[in-house]
Structures are given as structure tokens and as C-alpha cells.
PyMOL Python script that loads the backbone (N, CA, C, O; Angstrom):
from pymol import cmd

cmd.read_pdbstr("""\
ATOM      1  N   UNK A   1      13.800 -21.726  10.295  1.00  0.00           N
ATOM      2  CA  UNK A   1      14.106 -20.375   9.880  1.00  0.00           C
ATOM      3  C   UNK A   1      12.847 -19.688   9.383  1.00  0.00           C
ATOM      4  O   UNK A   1      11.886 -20.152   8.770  1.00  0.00           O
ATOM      5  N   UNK A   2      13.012 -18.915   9.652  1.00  0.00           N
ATOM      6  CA  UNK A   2      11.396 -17.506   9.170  1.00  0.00           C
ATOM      7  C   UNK A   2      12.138 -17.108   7.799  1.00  0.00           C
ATOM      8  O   UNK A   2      13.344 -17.028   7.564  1.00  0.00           O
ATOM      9  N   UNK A   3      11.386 -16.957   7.238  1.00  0.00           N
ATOM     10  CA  UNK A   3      11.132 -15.910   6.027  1.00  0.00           C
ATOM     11  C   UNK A   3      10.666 -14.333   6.495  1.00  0.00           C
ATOM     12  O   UNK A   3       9.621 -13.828   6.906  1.00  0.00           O
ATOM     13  N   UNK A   4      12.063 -13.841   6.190  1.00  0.00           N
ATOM     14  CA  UNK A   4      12.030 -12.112   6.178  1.00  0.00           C
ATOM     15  C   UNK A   4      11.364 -11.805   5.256  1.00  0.00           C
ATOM     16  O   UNK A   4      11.580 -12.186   4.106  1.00  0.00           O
ATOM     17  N   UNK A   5      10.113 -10.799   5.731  1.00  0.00           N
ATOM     18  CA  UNK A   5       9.761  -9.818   4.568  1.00  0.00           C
ATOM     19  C   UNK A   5      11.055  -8.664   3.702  1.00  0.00           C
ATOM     20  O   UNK A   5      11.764  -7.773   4.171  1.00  0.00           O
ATOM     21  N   UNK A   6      10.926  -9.152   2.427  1.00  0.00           N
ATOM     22  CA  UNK A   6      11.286  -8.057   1.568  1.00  0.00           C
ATOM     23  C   UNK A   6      10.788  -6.672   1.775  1.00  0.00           C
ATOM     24  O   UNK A   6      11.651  -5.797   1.696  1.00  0.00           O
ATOM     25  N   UNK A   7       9.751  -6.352   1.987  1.00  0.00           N
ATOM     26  CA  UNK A   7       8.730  -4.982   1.586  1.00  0.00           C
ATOM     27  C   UNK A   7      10.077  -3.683   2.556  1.00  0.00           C
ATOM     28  O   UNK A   7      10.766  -2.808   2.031  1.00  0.00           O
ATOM     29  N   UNK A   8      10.035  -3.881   3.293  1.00  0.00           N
ATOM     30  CA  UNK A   8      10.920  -2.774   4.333  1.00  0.00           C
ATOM     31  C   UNK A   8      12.046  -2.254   3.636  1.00  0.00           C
ATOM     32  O   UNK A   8      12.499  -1.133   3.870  1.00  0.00           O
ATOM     33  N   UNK A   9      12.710  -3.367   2.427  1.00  0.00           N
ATOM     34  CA  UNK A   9      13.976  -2.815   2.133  1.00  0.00           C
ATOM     35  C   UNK A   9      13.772  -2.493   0.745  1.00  0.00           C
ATOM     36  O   UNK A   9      14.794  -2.359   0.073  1.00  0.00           O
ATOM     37  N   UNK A  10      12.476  -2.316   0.090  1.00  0.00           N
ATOM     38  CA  UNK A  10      12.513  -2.265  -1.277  1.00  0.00           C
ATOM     39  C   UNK A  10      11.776  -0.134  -1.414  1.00  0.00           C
ATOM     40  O   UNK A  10      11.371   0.636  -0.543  1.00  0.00           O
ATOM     41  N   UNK A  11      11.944   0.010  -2.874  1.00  0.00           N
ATOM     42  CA  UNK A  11      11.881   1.386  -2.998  1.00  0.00           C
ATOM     43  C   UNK A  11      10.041   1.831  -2.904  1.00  0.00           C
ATOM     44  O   UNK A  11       9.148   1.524  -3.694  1.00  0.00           O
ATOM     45  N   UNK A  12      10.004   2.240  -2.261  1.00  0.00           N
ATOM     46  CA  UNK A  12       8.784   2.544  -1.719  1.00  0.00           C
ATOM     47  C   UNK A  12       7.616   2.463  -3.295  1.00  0.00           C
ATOM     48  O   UNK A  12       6.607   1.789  -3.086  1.00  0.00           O
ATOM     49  N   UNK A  13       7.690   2.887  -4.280  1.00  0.00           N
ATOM     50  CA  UNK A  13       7.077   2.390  -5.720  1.00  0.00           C
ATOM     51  C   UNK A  13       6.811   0.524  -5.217  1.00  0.00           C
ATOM     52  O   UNK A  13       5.741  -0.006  -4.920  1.00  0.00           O
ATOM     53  N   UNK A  14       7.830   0.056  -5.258  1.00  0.00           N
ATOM     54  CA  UNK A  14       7.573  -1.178  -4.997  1.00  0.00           C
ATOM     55  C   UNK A  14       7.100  -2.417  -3.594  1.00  0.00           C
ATOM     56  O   UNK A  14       6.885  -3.596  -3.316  1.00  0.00           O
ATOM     57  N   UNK A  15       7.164  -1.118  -3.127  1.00  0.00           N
ATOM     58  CA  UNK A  15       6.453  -1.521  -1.597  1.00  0.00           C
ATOM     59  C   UNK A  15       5.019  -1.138  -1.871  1.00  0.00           C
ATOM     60  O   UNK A  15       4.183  -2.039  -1.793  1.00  0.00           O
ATOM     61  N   UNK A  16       4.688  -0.107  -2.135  1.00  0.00           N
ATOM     62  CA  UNK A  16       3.143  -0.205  -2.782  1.00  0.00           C
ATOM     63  C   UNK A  16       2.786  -1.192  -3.716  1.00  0.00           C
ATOM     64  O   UNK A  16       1.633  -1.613  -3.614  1.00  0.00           O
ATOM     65  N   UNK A  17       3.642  -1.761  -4.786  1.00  0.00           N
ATOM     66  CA  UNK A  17       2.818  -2.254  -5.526  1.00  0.00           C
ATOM     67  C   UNK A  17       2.864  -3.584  -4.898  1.00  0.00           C
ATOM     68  O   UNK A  17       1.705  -3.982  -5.014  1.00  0.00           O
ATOM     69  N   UNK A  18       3.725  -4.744  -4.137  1.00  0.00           N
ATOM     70  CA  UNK A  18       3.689  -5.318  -3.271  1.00  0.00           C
ATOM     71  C   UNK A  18       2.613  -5.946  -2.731  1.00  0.00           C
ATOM     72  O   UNK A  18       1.926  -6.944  -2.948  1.00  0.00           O
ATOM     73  N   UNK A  19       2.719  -4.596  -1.572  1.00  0.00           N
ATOM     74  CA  UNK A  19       1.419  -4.475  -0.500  1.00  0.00           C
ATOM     75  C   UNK A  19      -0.065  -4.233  -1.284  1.00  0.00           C
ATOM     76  O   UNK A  19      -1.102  -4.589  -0.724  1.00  0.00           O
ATOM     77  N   UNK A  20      -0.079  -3.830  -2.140  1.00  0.00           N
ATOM     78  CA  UNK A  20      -1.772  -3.394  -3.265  1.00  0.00           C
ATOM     79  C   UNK A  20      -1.574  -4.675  -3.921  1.00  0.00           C
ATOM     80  O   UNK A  20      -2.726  -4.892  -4.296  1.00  0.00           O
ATOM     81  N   UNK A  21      -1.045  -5.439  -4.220  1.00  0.00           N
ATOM     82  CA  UNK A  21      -1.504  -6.761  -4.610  1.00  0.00           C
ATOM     83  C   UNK A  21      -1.803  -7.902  -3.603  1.00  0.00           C
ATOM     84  O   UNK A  21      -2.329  -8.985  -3.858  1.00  0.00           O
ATOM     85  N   UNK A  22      -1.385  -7.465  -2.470  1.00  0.00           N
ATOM     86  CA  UNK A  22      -1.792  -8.348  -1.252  1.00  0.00           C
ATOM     87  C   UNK A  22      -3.278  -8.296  -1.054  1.00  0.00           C
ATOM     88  O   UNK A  22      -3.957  -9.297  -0.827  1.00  0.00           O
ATOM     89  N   UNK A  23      -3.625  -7.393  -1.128  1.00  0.00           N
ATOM     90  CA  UNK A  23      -5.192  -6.878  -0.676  1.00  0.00           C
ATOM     91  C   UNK A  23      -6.398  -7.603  -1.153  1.00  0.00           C
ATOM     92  O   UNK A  23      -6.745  -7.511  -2.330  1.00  0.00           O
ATOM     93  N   UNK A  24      -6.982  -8.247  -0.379  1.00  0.00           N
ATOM     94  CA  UNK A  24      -8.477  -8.810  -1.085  1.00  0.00           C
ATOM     95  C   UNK A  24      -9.605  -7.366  -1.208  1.00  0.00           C
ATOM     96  O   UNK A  24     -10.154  -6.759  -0.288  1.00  0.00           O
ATOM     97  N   UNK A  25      -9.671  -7.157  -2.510  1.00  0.00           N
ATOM     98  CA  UNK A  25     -10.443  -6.332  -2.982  1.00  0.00           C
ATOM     99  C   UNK A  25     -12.144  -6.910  -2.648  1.00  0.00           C
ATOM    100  O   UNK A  25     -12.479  -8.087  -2.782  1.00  0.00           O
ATOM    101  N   UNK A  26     -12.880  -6.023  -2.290  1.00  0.00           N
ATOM    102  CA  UNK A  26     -12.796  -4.410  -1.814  1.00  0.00           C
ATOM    103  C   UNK A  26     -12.269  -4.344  -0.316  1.00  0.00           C
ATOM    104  O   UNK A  26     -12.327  -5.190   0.577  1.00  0.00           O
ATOM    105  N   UNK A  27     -11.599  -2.732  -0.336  1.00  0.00           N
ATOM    106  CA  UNK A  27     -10.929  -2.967   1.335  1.00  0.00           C
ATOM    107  C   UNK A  27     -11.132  -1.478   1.027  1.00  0.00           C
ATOM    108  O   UNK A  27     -11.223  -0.844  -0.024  1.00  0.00           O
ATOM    109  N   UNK A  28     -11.177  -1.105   2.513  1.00  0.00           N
ATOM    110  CA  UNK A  28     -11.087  -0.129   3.061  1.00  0.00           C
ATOM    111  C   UNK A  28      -9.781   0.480   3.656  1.00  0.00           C
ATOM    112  O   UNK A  28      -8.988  -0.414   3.954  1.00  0.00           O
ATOM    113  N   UNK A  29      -9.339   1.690   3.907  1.00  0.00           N
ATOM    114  CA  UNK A  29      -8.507   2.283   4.214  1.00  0.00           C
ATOM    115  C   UNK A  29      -7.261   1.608   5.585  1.00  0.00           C
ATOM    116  O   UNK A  29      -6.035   1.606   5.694  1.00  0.00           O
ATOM    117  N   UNK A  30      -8.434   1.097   6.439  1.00  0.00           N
ATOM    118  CA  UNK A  30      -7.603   0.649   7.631  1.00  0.00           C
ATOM    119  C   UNK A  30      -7.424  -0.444   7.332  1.00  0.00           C
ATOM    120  O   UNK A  30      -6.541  -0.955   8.021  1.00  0.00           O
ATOM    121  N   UNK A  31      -8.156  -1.559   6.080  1.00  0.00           N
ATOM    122  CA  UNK A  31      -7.394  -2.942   5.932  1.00  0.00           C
ATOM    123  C   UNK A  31      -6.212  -2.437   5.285  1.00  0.00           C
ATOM    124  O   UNK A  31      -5.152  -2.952   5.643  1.00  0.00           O
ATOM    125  N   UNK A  32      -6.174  -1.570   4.439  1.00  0.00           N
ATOM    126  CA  UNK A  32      -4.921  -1.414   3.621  1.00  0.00           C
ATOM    127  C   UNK A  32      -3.439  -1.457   4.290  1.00  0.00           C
ATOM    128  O   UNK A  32      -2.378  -2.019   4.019  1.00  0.00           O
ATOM    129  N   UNK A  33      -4.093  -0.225   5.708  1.00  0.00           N
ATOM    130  CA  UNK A  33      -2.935   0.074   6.793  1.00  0.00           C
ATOM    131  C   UNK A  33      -2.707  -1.578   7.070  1.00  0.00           C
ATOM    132  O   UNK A  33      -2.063  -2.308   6.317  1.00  0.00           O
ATOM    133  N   UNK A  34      -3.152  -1.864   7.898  1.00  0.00           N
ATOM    134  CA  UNK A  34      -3.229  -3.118   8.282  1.00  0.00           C
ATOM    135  C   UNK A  34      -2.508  -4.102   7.660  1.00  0.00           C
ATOM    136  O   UNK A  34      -1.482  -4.521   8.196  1.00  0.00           O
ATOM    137  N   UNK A  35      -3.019  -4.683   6.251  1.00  0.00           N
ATOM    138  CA  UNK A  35      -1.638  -5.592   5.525  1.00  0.00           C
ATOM    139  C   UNK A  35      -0.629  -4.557   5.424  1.00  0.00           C
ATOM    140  O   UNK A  35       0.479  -4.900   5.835  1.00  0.00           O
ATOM    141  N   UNK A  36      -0.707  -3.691   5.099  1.00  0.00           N
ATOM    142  CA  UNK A  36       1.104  -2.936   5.050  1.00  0.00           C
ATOM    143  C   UNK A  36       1.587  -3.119   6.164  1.00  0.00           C
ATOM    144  O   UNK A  36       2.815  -3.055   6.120  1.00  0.00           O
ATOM    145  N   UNK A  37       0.964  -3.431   7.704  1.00  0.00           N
ATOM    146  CA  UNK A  37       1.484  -3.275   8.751  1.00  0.00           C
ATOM    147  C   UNK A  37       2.404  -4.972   8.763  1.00  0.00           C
ATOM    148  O   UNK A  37       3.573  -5.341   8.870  1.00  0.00           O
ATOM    149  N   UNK A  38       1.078  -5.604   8.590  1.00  0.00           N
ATOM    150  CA  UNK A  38       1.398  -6.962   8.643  1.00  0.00           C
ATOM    151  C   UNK A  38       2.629  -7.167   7.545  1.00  0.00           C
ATOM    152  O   UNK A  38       3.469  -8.038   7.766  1.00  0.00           O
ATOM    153  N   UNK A  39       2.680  -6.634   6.781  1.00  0.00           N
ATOM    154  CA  UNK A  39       3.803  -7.010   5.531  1.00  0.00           C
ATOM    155  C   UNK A  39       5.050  -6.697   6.051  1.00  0.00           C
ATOM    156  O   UNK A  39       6.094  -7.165   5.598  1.00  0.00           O
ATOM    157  N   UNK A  40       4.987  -5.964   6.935  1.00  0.00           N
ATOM    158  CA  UNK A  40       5.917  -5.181   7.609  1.00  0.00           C
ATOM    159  C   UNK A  40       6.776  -3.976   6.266  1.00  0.00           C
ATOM    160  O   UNK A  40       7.873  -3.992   5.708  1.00  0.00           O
ATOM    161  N   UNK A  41       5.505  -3.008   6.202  1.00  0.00           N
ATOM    162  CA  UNK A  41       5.603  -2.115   5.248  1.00  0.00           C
ATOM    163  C   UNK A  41       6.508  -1.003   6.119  1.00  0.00           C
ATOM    164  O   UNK A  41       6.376  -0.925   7.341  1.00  0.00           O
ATOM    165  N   UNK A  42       7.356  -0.228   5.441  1.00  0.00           N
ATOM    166  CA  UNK A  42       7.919   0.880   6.307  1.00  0.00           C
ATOM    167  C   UNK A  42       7.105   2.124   6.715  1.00  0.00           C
ATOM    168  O   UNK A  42       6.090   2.505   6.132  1.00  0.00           O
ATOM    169  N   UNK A  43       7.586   2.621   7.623  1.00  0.00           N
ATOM    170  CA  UNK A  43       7.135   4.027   8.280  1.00  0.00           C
ATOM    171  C   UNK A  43       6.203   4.918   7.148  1.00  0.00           C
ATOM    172  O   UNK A  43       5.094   5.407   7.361  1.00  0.00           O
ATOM    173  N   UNK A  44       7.081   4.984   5.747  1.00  0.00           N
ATOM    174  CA  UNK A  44       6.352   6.049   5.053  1.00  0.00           C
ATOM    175  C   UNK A  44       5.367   5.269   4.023  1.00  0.00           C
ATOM    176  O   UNK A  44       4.557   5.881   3.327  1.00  0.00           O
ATOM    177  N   UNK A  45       5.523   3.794   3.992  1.00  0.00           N
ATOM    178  CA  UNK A  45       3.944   3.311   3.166  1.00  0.00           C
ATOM    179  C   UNK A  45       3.030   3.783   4.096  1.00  0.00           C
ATOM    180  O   UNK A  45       2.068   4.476   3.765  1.00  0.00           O
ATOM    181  N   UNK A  46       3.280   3.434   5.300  1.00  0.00           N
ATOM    182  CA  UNK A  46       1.747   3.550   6.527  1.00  0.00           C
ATOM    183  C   UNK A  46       1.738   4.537   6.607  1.00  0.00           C
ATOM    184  O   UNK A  46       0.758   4.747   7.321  1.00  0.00           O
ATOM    185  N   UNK A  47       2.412   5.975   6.234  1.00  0.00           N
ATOM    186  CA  UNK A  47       2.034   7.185   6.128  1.00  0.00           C
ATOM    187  C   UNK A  47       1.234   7.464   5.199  1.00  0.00           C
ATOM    188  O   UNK A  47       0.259   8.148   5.511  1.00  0.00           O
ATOM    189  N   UNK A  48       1.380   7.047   3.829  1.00  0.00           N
ATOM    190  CA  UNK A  48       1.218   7.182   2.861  1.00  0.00           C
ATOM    191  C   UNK A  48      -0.705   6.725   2.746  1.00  0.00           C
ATOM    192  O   UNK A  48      -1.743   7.309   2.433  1.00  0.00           O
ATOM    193  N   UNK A  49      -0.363   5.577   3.138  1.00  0.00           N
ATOM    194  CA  UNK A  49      -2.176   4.827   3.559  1.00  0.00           C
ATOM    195  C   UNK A  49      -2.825   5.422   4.047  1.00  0.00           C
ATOM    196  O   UNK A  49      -3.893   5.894   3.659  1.00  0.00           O
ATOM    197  N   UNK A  50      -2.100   5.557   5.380  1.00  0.00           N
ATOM    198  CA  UNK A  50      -2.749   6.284   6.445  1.00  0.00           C
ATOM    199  C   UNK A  50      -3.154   7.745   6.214  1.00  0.00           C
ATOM    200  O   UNK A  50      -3.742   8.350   7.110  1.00  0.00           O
ATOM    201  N   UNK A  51      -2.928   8.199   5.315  1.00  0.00           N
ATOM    202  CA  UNK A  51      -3.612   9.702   4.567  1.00  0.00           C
ATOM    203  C   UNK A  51      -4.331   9.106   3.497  1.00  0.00           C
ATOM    204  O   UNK A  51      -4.831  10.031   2.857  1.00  0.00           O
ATOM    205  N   UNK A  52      -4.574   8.210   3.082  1.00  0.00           N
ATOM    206  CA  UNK A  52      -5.955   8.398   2.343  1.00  0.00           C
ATOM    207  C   UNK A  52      -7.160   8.448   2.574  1.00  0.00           C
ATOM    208  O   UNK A  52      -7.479   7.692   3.491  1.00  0.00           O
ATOM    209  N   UNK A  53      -8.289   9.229   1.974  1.00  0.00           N
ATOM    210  CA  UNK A  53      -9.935   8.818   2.201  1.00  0.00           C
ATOM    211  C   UNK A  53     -10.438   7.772   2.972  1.00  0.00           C
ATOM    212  O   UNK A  53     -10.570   6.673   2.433  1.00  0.00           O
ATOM    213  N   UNK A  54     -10.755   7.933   4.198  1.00  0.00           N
ATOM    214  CA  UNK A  54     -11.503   6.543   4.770  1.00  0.00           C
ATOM    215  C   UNK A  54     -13.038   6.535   3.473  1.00  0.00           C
ATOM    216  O   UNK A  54     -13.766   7.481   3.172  1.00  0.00           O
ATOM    217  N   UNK A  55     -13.065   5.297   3.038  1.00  0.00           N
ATOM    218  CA  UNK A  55     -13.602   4.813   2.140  1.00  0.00           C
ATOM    219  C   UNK A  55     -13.284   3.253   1.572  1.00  0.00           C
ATOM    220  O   UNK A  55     -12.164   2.746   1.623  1.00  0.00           O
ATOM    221  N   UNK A  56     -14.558   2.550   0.985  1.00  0.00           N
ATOM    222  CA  UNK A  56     -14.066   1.464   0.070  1.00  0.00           C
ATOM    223  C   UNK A  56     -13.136   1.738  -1.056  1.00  0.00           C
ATOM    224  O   UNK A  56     -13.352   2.558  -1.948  1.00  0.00           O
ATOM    225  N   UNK A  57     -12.174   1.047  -0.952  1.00  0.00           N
ATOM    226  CA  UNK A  57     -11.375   1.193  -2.700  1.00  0.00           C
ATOM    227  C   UNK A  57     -11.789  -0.207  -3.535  1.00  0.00           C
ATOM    228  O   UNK A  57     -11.595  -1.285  -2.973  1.00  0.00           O
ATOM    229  N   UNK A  58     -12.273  -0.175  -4.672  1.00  0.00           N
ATOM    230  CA  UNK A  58     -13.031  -1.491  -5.254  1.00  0.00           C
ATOM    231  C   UNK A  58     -11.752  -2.215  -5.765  1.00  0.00           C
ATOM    232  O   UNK A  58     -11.733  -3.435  -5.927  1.00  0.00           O
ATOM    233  N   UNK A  59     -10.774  -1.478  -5.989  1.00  0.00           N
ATOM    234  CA  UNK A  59      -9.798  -2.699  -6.799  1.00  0.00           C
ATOM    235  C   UNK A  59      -8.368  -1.699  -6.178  1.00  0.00           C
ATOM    236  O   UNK A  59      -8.266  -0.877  -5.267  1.00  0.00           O
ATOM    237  N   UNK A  60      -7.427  -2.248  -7.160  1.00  0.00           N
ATOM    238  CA  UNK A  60      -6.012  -2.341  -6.864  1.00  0.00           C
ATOM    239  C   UNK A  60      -6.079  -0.528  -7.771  1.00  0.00           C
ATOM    240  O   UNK A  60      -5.897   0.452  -7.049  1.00  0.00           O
ATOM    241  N   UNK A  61      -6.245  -0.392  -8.734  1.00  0.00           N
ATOM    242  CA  UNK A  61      -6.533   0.612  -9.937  1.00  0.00           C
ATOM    243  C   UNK A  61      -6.616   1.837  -8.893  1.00  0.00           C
ATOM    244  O   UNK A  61      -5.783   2.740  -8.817  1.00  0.00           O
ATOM    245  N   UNK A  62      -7.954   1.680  -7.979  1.00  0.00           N
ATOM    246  CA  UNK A  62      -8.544   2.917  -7.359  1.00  0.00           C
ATOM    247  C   UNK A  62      -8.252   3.324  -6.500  1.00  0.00           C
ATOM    248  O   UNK A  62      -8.994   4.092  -5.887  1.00  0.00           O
ATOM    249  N   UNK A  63      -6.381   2.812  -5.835  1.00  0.00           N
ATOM    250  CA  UNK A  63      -5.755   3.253  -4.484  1.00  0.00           C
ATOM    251  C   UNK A  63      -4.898   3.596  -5.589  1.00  0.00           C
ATOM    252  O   UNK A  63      -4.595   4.766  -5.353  1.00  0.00           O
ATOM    253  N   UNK A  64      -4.410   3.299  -6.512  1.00  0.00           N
ATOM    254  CA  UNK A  64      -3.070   3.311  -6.911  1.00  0.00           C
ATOM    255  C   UNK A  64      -3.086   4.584  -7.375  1.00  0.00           C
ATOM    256  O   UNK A  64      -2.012   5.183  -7.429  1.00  0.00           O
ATOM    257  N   UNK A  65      -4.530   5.360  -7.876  1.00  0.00           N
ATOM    258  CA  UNK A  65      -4.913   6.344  -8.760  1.00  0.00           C
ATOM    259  C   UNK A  65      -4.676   7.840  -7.489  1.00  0.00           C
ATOM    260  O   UNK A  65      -4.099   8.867  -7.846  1.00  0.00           O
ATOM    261  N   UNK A  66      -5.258   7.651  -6.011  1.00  0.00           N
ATOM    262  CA  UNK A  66      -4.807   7.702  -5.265  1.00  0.00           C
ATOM    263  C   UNK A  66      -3.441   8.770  -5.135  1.00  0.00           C
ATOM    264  O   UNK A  66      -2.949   9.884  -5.315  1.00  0.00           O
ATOM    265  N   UNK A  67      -3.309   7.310  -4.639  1.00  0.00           N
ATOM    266  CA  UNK A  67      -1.280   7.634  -4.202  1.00  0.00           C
ATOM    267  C   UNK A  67      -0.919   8.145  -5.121  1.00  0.00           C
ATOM    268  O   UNK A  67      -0.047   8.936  -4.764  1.00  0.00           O
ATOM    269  N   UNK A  68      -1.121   8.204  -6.611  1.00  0.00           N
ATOM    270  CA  UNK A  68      -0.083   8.849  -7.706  1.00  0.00           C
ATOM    271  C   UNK A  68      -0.655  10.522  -7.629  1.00  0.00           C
ATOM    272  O   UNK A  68       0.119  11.464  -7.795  1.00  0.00           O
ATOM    273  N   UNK A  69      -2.074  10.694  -7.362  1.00  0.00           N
ATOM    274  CA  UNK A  69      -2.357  11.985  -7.590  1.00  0.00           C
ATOM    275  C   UNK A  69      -1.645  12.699  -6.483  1.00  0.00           C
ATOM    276  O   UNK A  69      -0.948  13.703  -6.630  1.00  0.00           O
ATOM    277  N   UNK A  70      -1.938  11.962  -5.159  1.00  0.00           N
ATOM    278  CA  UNK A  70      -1.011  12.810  -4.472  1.00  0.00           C
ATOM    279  C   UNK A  70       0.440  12.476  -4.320  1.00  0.00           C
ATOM    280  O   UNK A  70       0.952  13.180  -3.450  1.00  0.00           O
ATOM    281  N   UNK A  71       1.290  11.613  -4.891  1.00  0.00           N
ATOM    282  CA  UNK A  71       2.536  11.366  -4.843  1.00  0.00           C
ATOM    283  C   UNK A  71       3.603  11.187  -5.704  1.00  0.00           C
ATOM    284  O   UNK A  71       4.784  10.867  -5.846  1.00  0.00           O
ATOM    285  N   UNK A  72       2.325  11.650  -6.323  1.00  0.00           N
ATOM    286  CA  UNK A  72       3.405  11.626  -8.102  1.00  0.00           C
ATOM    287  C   UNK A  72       3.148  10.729  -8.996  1.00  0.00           C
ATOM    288  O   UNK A  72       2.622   9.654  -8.708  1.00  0.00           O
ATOM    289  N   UNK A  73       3.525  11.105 -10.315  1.00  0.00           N
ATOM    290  CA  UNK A  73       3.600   9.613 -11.194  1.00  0.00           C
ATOM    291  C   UNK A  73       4.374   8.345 -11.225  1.00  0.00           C
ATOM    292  O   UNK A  73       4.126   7.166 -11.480  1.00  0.00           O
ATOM    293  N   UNK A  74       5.212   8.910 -10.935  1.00  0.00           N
ATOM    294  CA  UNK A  74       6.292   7.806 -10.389  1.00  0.00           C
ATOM    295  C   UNK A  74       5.548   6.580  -9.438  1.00  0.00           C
ATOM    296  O   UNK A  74       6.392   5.902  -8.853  1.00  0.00           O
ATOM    297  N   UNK A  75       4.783   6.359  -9.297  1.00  0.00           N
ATOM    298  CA  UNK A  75       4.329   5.378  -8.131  1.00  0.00           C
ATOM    299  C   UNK A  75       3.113   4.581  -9.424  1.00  0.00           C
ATOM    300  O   UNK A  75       2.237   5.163 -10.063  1.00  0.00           O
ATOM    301  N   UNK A  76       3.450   3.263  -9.456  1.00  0.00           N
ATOM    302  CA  UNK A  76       2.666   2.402 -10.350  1.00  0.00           C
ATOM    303  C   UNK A  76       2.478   0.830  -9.715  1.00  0.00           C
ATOM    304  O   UNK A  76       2.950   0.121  -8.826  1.00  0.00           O
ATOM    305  N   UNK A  77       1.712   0.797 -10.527  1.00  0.00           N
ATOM    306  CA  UNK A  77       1.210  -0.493  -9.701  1.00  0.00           C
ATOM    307  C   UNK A  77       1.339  -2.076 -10.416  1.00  0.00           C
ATOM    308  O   UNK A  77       0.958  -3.067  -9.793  1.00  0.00           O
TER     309      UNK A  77
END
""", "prot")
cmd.dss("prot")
cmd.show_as("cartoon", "prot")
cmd.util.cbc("prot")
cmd.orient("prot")
């Protein structure tokens, strides 16, 4: 038997914080896409990634800072 990813069915707050702890720091924009893809993150995390700054992010802190400016406070890590 496989092990289903969780990430697809959980509230997108927690699909980020999830997927941002997966990440070997420092990563760039398209690794980010990338494990969310692999995590099997939904449609609107990889939206969500996929609009940020192509750039290094040095830690978990400096995406999360990110996503909240443009997505609200509600999104924590």
C-alpha cells in the first residue's frame, strides 16, 4: 500500500506550512513549485508559489513573509 499525501486535502494555511517545512533551505522559487508539486500540493499552493519573486529565499521565515503580505495574515508558518 502507498501512503497518500495529506497536503491536497488540508486548508491551504496548512498546506503551506507543510510544504515550507519540506524545503532544504536556501531554495529558489521553482524548487519551492517543485516540492509542492511533488507533495502533491493543490492547484492554488502552485499558484500561490508560482507568483512569487524568482529569487533565493534563505529560510522558511522569508517565503512565509511573502505569502502573508500578499495573502493575508491568516497564512503562518
Amino acid at each position: 500500500m502507498t501512503k497518500k499525501s495529506k497536503i491536497p486535502t488540508e486548508a491551504i494555511d496548512l498546506q503551506i506550512a507543510d510544504v515550507l517545512r519540506a524545503v532544504p533551505y536556501p531554495a529558489n522559487k521553482d524548487q519551492l513549485v517543485e516540492i509542492a508539486r511533488d507533495a502533491g500540493a493543490s492547484n492554488e499552493l502552485l499558484s500561490i508559489l508560482d507568483g512569487l519573486p524568482e529569487q533565493d529565499y534563505a529560510d522558511i521565515e522569508s517565503v512565509a513573509r511573502l505569502i502573508g503580505s500578499n495573502y493575508g495574515p491568516g497564512v503562518s508558518v
